[in-house]
C-alpha positions in Angstrom: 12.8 -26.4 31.2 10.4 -24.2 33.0 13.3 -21.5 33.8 14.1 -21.6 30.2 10.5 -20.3 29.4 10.1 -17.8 32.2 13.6 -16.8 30.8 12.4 -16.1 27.1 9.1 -14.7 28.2 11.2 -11.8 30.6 13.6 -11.0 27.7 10.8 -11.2 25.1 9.2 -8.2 27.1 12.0 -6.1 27.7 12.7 -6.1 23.9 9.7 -5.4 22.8 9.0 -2.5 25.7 12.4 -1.4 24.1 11.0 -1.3 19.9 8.2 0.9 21.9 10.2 3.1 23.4 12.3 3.4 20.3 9.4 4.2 18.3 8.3 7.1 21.0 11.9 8.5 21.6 12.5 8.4 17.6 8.9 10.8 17.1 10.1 12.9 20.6 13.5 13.7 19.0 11.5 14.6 15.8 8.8 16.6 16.9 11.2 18.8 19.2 13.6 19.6 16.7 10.5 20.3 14.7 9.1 22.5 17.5 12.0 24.2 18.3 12.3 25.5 14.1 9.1 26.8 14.3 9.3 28.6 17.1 12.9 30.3 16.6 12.0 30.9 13.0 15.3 28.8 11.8 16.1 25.9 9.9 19.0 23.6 12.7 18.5 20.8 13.7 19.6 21.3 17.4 20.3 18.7 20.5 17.6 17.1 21.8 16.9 16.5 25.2 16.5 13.0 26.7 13.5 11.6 25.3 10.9 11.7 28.7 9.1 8.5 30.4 6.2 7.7 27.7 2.8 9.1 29.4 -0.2 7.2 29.3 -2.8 8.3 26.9 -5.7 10.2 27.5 -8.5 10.2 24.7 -8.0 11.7 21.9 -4.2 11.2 22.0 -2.9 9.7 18.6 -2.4 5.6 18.7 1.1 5.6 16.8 3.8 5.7 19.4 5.8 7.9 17.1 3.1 10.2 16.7 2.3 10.2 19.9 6.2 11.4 20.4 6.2 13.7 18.0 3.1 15.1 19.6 4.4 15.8 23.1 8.1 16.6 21.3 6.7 19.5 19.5 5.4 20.9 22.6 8.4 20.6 24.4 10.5 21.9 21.4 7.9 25.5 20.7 8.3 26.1 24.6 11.9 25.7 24.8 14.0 28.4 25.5 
């Protein structure tokens, strides 16, 4: 019975780590495509690159994972080549 809950508990943290991730890769791919536009002056929405490791946060960051994606994945997008 006790592996059975050390079981749930391992894949109940992997799951949810994955909906954060999600959330964070899904504002990423967002905010670069949205990035890169701006930047060329064009309307495509182009290939993303693989969405990066999540930072952590430093003050004044935004608290929404996605925003905090689409955050860092309009950076990357406006200084992409």
């Amino acid at each position: 019975m006790k592996k059975i809950s050390v079981l749930t508990l391992v894949f109940g943290m992997l799951f949810s780590f994955n909906a954060l991730a999600s959330q964070f890769c899904d504002g990423f791919k967002q905010g670069y495509i949205s990035g890169r536009n701006q930047a060329k002056g064009i309307n495509f929405t182009s290939i993303t690159p693989v969405c990066p490791v999540q930072p952590v946060r430093g003050f004044g960051d935004p608290k929404s994972d996605y925003e905090f994606g689409y955050t860092i994945g309009y950076r990357t997008g406006m200084y992409s080549r």
